[in-house]
N, C-alpha and C positions, 0 to 999 in steps of 0.2 A: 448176712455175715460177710467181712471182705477180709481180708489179709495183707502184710507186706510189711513195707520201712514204714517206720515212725520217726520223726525229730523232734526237737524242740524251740520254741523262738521265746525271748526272754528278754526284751526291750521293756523298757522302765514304762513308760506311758506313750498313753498314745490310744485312738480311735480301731476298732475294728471294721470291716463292711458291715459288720450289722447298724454299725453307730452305735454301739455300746462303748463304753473305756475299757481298754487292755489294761487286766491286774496281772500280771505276770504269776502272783501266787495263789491264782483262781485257777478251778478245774475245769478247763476250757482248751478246745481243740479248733484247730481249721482242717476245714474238708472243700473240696471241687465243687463240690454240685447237692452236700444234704441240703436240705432246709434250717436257715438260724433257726437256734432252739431243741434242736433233735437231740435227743440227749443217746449215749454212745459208752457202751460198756467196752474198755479196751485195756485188754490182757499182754505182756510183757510174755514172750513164748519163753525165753532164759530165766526167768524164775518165777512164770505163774502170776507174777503181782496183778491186781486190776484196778479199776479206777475208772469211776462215770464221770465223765464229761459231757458238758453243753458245746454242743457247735455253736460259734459267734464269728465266725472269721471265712474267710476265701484262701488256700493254698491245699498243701505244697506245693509250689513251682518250681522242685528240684525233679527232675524226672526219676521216675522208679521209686516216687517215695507215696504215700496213700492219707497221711495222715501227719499234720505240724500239729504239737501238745503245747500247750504253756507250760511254764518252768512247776509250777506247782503239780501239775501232773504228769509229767518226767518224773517230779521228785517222789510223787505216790508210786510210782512204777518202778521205779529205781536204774535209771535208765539214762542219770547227767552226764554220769563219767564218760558214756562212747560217744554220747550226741545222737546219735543212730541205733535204734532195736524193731528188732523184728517185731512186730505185735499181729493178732485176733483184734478184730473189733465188732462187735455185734448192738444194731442197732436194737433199743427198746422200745 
């Protein structure tokens, strides 16, 4: 289980590192260093929301941040409006 910032990245199309395609309103996260494919239960600390996502990607490359969501699971989490939420993530 890890903790911190979460964002979002929501670009229309486009390749992942895994070489998968980014659907921006897919439940799909980037992490540092999981393995593509890990799939990632991550909690919204402001209101409890959650939301599994598949790792498919390599970031955030904003320091102090732990976890880039796709627009689709920002939107599960409820979390578009700041851009930025604190979240829990615990791997499955």
């Amino acid at each position: 289980m890890f903790s911190g910032k979460a964002s979002y990245y929501s670009y229309r199309t486009g390749k992942t590192a895994s070489g998968s395609s980014f659907k921006r309103d897919s439940l799909t996260a980037a992490h540092r260093k999981l393995p593509f494919g890990t799939r990632v239960r991550v909690t919204a600390l402001a209101n409890s929301k959650s939301v599994v996502v598949h790792i498919t990607d390599r970031g955030p490359w904003v320091r102090g941040r732990v976890l880039d969501l796709s627009l689709g699971a920002a939107r599960s989490l409820g979390i578009t409006a700041r851009g930025v939420a604190q979240i829990r993530a615990e791997v499955l």
